[in-house]
C-alpha positions, 0 to 999 in steps of 0.5 A, a space after each residue: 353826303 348825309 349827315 352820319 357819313 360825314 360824321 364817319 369821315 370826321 372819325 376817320 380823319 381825327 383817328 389818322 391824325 391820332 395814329 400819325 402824332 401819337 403811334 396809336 389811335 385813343 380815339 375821339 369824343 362826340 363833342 371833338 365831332 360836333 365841334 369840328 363839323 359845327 353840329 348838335 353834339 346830340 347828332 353826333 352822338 346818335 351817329 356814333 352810336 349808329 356807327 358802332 350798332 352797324 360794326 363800323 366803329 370801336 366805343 371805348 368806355 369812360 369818361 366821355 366815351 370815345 369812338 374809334 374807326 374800326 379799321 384804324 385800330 391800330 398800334 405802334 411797334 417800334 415804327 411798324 404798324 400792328 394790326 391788332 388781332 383777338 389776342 389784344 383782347 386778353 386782360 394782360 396782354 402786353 403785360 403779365 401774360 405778354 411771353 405767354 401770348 408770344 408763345 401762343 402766336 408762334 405755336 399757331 404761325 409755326 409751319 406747317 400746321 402749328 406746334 401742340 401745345 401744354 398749358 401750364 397753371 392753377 386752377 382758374 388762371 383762364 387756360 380754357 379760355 386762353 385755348 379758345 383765344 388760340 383757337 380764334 387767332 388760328 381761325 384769323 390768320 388762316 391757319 384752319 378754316 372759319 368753320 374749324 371745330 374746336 373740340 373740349 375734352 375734360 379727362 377727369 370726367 372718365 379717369 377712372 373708366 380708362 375704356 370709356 375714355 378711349 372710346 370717347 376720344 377715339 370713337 368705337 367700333 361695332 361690337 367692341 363690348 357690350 352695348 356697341 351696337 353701331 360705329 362711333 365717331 370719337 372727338 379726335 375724327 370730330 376735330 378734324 381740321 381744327 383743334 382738341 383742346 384736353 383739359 386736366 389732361 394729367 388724368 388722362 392714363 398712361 395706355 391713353 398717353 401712349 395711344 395720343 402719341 401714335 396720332 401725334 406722330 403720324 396723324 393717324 389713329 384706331 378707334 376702340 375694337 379696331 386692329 388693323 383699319 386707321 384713320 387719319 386726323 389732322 389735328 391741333 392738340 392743346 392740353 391744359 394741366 393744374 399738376 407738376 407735370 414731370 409726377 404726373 405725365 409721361 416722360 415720352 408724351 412731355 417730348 412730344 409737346 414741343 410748346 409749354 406755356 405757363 399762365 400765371 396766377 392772379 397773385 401774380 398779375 399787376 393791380 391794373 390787370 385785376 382791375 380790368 378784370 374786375 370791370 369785365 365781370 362787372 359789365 358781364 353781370 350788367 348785361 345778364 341783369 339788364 341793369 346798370 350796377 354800381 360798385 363802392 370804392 372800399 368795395 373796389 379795393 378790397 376786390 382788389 386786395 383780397 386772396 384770391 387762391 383760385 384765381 379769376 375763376 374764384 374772383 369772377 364766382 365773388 363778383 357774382 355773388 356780390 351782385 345778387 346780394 346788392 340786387 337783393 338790396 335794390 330789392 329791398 329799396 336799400 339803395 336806388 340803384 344796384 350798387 355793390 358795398 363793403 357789407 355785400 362782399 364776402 368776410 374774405 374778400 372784405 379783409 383785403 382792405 387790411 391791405 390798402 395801406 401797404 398798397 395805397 399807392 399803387 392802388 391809387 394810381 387808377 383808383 380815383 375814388 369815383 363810384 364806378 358804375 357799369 352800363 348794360 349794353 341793352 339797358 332800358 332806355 333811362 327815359 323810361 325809368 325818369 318819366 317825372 315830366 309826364 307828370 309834371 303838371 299832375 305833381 303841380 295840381 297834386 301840390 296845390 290840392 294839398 295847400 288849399 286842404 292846409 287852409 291856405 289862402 289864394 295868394 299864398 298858395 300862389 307864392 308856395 307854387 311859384 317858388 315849387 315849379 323850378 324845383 320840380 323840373 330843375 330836380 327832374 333834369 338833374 336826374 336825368 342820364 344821357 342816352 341815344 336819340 333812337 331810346 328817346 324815340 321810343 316814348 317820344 314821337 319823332 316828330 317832337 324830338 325833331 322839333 326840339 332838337 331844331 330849335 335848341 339849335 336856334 337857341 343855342 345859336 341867338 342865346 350863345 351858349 349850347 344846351 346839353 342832351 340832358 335839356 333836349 331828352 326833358 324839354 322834348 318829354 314835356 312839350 309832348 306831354 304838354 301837347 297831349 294836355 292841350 289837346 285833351 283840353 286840361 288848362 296850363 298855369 304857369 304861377 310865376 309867368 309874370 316873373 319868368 317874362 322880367 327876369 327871362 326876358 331874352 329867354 322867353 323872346 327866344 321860347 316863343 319860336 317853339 310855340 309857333 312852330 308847335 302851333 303849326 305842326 299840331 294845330 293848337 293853341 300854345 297859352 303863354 304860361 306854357 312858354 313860361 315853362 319851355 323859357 325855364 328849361 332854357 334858363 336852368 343852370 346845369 353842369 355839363 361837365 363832370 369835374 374829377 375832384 372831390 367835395 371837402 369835408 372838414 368837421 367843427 366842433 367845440 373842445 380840444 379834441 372833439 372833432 379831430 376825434 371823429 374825424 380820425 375814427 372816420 379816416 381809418 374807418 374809410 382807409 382815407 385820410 379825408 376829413 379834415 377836423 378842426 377843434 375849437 376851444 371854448 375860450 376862442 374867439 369866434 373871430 379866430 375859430 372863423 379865420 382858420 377855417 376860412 384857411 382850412 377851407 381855402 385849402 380843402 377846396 378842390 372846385 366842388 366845395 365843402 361840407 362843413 359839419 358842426 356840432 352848435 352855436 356860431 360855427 353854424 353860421 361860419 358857412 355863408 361867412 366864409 362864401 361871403 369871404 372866398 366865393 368857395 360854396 359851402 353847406 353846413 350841418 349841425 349836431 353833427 355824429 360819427 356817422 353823419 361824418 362817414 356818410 358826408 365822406 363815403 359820399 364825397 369820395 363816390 365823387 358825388 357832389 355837393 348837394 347830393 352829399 348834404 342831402 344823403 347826410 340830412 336824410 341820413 338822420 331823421 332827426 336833422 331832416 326835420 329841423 332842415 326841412 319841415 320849419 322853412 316851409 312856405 305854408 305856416 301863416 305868412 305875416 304881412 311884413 316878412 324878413 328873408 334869411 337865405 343862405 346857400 349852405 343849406 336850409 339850415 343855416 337859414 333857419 339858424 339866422 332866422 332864430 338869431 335875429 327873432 331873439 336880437 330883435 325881440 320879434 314875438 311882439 311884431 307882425 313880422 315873420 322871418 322866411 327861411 330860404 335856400 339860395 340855388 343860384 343869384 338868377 333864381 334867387 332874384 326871382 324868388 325875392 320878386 314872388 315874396 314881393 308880390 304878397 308880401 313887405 319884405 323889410 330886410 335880407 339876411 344873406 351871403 348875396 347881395 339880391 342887387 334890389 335897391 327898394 330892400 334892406 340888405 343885411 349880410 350874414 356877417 352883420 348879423 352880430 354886429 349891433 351897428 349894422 343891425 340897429 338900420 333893421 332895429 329902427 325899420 321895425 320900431 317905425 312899423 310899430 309907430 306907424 300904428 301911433 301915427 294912426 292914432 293921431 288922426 283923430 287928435 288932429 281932426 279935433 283940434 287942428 283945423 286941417 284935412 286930418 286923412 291928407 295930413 297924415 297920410 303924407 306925414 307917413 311918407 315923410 316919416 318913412 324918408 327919415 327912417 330911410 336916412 337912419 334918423 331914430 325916432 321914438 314914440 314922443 319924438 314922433 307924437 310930438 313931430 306931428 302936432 307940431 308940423 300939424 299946427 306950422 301948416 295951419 297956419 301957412 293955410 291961415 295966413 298967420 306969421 311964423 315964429 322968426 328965429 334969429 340962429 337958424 344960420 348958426 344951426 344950419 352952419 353946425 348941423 349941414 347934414 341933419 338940415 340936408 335930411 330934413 329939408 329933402 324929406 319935407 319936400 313931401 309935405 310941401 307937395 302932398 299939403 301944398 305949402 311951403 315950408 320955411 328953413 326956420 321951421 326945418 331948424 325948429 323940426 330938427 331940434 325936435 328930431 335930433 334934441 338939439 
């Protein structure tokens, strides 16, 4: 049995569990599938999606899509079971419009051809419509042939030429008037066998009434000039009318329409009603366009809310015009993508939302505050649109073309390109949607796609995790755009590959089965730096499920009523209590301010983390504080504006996520940009020695941190630079410490995280105001400036102490750097004075000379363990690198120096 066989036969047995527990068949994931048949979910979507192109299974659009067996689609009524018929297709079917379809269903089932039938409603209610759904449930049940006709007649059209009229219903006879030149066939003899369907039918007159009720009654009719020849029709006759028919048609035609059926207006129909509406229209206008559109929720709303007097015509003419206005906007790169907004709407469509108070609760029920978006069935495959990874290595070489134009040295443009290839392909896989197999086939050989797909398999099975659709429609695009480098000749050069293989170390095992297997196939030679890359695709972190809650968002701002100013104006702006405001007064303590929004976090945290919007000084640094304290991620923005805050909170309630909603606020202000982006760049003249700030609130916060500890510090003087840096995850943060540590002396880092690394002094973000913590970091960088002291000494012993000066001193930096270590504070004296002594002690030992004996050093040693212990480890390094042994007298006599005992 082949694969997509057994995937229908899946379908079919889930779908008849549904329908014997639940009554009715909801249907059933591509995950459900893959999971019961122990396969890629990647092919059990492709089958679905093959199933459903073949008609033999229903999609169901959402959140995931579901699929349904097309001969199970079925209903419980009351224990019996229901096939569905064309009428379950009507928007309100078992709702507003459910005694309507009854109706209807029994005008059609009712012996022995049917009832005729009057529909009654205003203009745009979907009469026309409703008649054709009629028409097609006849059709279905067998009550007229597949190939029936359904006949539409507007009346209006010739109100006010009654014998046109006629002759255009019941056809003309040769020499009737002037011009009948020949024999007509009327709309009557054409709906033969089927249904004429009058629309307007109350400006039909009176002598066309009376001439209707003749075919009525008998089934029988003259065309125009005729007095003796009949003809016979059986025909349904639905008629349709917006007027009071009791003024406008006659008594004896109303008697012969036995079924009158009122459609209600729009204003009548449930808020859920007009919301599937709404998404019809919508996927209606994506298909025309060709491409997806996105409405706003406000947008949403006030579609919802606003008077609408000509009903679902009206709306769906709204709808229409809103969409060429937000594709006019897609035109003019106002937005990414077409997406219908507030200002796209009509000003009488917008002033519904000056009803979402009354109705807030109701309209919630099914409005979840996601951006709702509406895919054209024959869209353009979204890999064509996402097509970055074929450049991949172009945008690499473009980067590095641009660094050495900066005038930056090799081995810095290597750390910048290192840390930069994650980003790209990382950005490049967030960015992209999930689609079908068939559309990768498109712009991917086949046999590429193949070969990926089996080795994610592998993958998946020696790694114990699955790898999502988004991994496999990326990795398959850059093997072949790698493929085709190899063979045109181009070089591969992957710059952190040495860092991939010790952090990735299982990963890249793994990577090397796609080498071999593309080796095979291709005949080439795949280099290592190409596995780096196939081992990060494996190792990005990637959210493969969607969560419904919403990032929070709370302002912090210095005064007593500043932020919750901003975020009132906003709330109402927004129609939704959603940002939060938190006021702190000048007088507060920073210890308190941050213990409240630790809470208000705690609170407002709903699994997607917050955006914390501040306007100065400390609050900035509050984000990493309160990760450090709650685990919760939060990104923090300075100077913040009203604007910035209804920007965070329209993003937020699109359910966008964190870090798509504090690029759309940084972007949305220049000025923000640029304090965020451009002073955290790696090319501005790396130092030797270097202090890392990360954080993971957001660049800026690490820039804060940077300018922070430059002014604690006094830096202005040292040879250190302070590298401000964002932190994505602890496995890439890891692996970026490991590049900086190739170039560069890493002497601290500041950060929320822990990088785990023992040979780095780490400093967390809530050190950074506390002077005893901070002072480990204060004596690391007054030993750097020693170090130049120590230096100069050489010369002074290679004068005047008759031991080899380079070895001394050499080793004399390790000891020193063992006490620094140890947190021993040594000045520029001590240090000096420290030299010349353990210069002449080993002078001596060298000598032969006796050593000065003292008579307390156990009373020293007795009083002071711990000092003694530091400086008894930490002379093991001048014993061993000068070769002698060095007494515990002296180690007391170096200890009263060091300590000034």
């Amino acid at each position: 049995m082949k694969r997509i066989d057994k995937v229908y036969n899946c379908l079919k047995e889930l779908c008849n569990k549904q329908l014997a527990e639940r009554g009715e068949v909801v249907g059933v994931s591509a995950m459900e599938i893959a999971h019961a048949l122990n396969i890629q979910r990647t092919n059990a979507s492709s089958d679905l999606n093959t199933l459903f192109r073949e008609g033999k299974v229903i999609k169901v659009e959402g959140k995931p899509v579901l699929y349904k067996v097309k001969e199970l689609d079925m209903v419980s009524d009351e224990s019996d079971m229901v096939v569905k018929d064309v009428f379950d297709s009507i928007i309100g079917a078992n709702l507003s419009l459910k005694n309507a379809v009854q109706q209807a269903k029994a005008a059609i089932i009712y012996p022995p051809n049917g009832l005729h039938t009057l529909l009654l409603g205003e203009t745009g209610t979907g009469k026309s419509m409703f008649a054709e759904v009629m028409y097609s449930f006849a059709k279905e049940i067998g009550r007229i042939k597949r190939n029936a006709p359904f006949v539409t007649f507007n009346c209006a059209d010739y109100a006010n030429n009654p014998q046109l009229l006629m002759s255009q219903l019941f056809g003309v006879k040769k020499g009737a008037y002037t011009g009948a030149d020949k024999d007509r066939m009327g709309l009557v003899e054409k709906a033969d066998g089927g249904i004429l369907f009058l629309d307007e039918v109350h400006r039909l007159p009176p002598e066309g009434q009376e001439m209707l009720f003749y075919l009525i009654d008998k089934g029988l009719y003259r065309r125009l000039g005729e007095s003796e020849t009949q003809h016979k029709a059986n025909v349904l006759i639905i008629c349709a009318t917006t007027e009071n028919i009791e003024s406008t048609l006659l008594r004896t035609f109303i008697r012969r329409i036995p079924m009158v059926i009122k459609l209600p207006a729009l204003a009548e129909r449930t808020y859920e009603e007009r919301f599937e509406l709404i998404k019809s229209f919508f996927r209606e206008e994506a298909a025309i366009i060709n491409t997806d559109i996105m409405i706003t929720s406000n947008a949403l709303k006030a579609l919802l809310l606003y008077d609408c007097p000509n009903n679902i015509g009206q709306l769906k003419s709204d709808i229409k015009l809103s969409i060429a206005k937000a594709y006019l906007g897609y035109m003019m790169k106002r937005d990414k993508g077409v997406c219908v907004h507030t200002e796209d709407l009509p000003e009488y469509v917008r002033r519904g939302l000056f009803r979402y108070k009354e109705s807030k609760d109701e309209i919630d029920k099914f409005i979840t505050g996601d951006i709702i978006k509406f895919s054209a069935d024959n869209a353009t495959p979204v890999i064509q649109q996402n097509n970055q990874i074929f450049n991949f290595y172009e945008a690499l070489e473009e980067k590095r073309k641009a660094l050495e134009q900066k005038g930056l040295n090799e081995s810095d443009i290597k750390l910048i390109m290192s840390i930069d290839i994650e980003t790209y392909l990382k950005k490049y896989l967030l960015n992209l949607d999930k689609n079908n197999l068939e559309e990768l086939y498109k712009v991917v050989d086949k046999k590429i796609v193949d070969i990926v797909n089996d080795f994610l398999n592998y993958a998946s099975k020696k790694l114990k995790r699955p790898f999502s659709e988004k991994t496999l429609y990326g990795l398959s695009m850059h093997v072949a755009s790698s493929v085709e480098r190899i063979l045109s000749g181009k070089d591969i050069v992957n710059h952190q590959l040495e860092n991939i293989k010790k952090v990735y170390e299982k990963e890249f095992e793994v990577a090397n089965v796609l080498r071999e297997r593309v080796q095979k196939e291709f005949n080439i030679k795949v280099p290592d730096d190409e596995v780096g890359f196939v081992t990060m695709f494996l190792c990005l972190d990637e959210e493969t499920k969607e969560k419904d809650e919403r990032v929070g968002i709370i302002v912090a701002m210095h005064g007593e009523a500043a932020a919750t100013s901003i975020a009132e104006v906003s709330n109402r702006l927004l129609g939704d209590n959603y940002v939060i405001g938190y006021n702190m007064p000048l007088d507060q303590k920073p210890e308190v301010a941050l213990n409240n929004l630790t809470n208000i976090v705690k609170r407002v945290d709903k699994g997607r983390g917050v955006l914390l919007l501040v306007d100065m000084g400390s609050l900035v640094l509050f984000g990493d504080m309160i990760y450090e304290r709650t685990g919760i991620p939060v990104k923090t923005i300075e100077m913040v504006s009203t604007p910035m805050v209804l920007e965070a909170a329209r993003k937020a309630i699109l359910n966008a996520s964190l870090d798509e909603v504090y690029d759309a606020v940084v972007n949305f202000s220049p000025y923000v940009g640029r304090i965020y982006k451009d002073s955290v760049k790696f090319e501005d003249s790396l130092k030797k020695n270097v202090i890392i700030t990360a954080c993971i609130t957001g660049e800026g916060t690490a820039v804060k941190l940077k300018s922070i500890l430059e002014k604690n510090l006094d830096l202005k003087e040292q040879d250190i630079d302070i590298i401000p840096i964002e932190i994505e995850s602890t496995r890439e943060f890891r692996r970026k410490l490991l590049n900086i540590k190739e170039e560069k002396n890493i002497l601290a880092v500041v950060s929320a995280i822990n990088p785990q690394d023992d040979s780095i002094l780490y400093i967390s973000t809530s050190d950074v105001f506390d002077n005893d913590k901070l002072s480990v970091l204060k004596n690391k960088i007054e030993a750097l400036s020693q170090i130049e002291i120590i230096d100069n000494m050489k010369e002074v012993i290679r004068e005047n102490i008759k031991i080899d000066s380079e070895k001394y001193i050499s080793f004399f930096k390790k000891f020193y750097a063992a006490l620094i270590r140890e947190g021993v504070n040594l000045n520029e004296d001590i240090t000096i004075g420290l030299i010349l002594h353990l210069a002449c002690v080993i002078e001596r030992i060298l000598q032969g000379k006796q050593l000065i004996h003292m008579k307390d050093t156990q009373e020293y040693i007795k009083n002071y363990p711990k000092e003694f212990d530091i400086i008894k480890k930490a002379i093991r390094i001048i014993e061993e690198g000068c070769n002698v042994k060095i007494s515990d007298e002296e180690c007391v006599n170096m200890m009263k120096i060091i300590y000034s005992l």
